[in-house]
N, C-alpha and C positions, 0 to 999 in steps of 0.2 A: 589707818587714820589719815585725814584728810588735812594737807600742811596751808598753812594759813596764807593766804593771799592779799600782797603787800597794793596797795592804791596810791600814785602817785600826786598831790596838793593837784596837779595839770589835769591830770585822769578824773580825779573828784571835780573839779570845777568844769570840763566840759561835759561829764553826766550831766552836772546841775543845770547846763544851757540849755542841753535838749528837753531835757524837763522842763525848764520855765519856758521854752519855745514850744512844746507840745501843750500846755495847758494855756500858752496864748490861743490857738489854734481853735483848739476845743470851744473854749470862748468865744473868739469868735461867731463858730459855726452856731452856738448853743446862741447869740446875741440875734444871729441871721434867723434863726427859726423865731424869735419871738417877734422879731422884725414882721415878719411874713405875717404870722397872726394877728399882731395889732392893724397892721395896713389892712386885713381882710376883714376885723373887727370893725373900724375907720369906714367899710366901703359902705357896711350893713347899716350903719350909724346914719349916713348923708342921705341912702336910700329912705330910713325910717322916718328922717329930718322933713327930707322930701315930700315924702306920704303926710306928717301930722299937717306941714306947711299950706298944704294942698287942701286937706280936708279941716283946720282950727282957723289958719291963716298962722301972719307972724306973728303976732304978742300974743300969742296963746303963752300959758302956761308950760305944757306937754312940750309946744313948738321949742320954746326958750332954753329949756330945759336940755331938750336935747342936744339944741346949739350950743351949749354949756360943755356939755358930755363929750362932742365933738372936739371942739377945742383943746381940752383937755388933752383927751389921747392926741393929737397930733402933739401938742408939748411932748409927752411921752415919747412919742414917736422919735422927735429930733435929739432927744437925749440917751432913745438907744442907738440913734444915729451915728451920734459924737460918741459914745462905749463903742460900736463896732468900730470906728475908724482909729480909735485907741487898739482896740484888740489887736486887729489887721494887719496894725502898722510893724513891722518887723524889728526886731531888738539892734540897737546900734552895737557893731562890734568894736569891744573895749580893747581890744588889741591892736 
């Protein structure tokens, strides 16, 4: 039989930081990749922007619409921004 193993309030609480500092991490990286998509999303957007601009003009409808759309995600964009630079940022130590 297997004698039971004692974990000291110290031993428990630095588990618990590398845990919460691993899943900042993760975070992060998981915030970086959608980063990357939307920006590539964003490029395809301006190109399309570009193209209806070209061929309606600007107060088209199509045109407007997509300036709309544009917009948008870049908000999006600056607010996975400021979550990355949350994630990023490193845990102050309480000690």
């Amino acid at each position: 039989m297997k004698a039971k193993q004692t974990i000291t309030p110290e031993q428990a609480a630095a588990g618990f930081d590398r845990g919460v500092t691993a899943l900042d991490e993760i975070r992060a990286m998981q915030i970086a990749e959608g980063l990357r998509l939307e920006s590539a999303k964003d490029h395809v957007s301006v190109r399309e922007h570009d193209r209806l601009e070209r061929k309606y003009g600007k107060e088209h409808p199509r045109t407007m619409a997509m300036a709309a759309k544009i917009e948008l995600s870049r908000s999006h964009i600056q607010a996975l921004v400021m979550e990355y630079a949350t994630a990023s940022t490193p845990r102050p130590d309480a000690g």
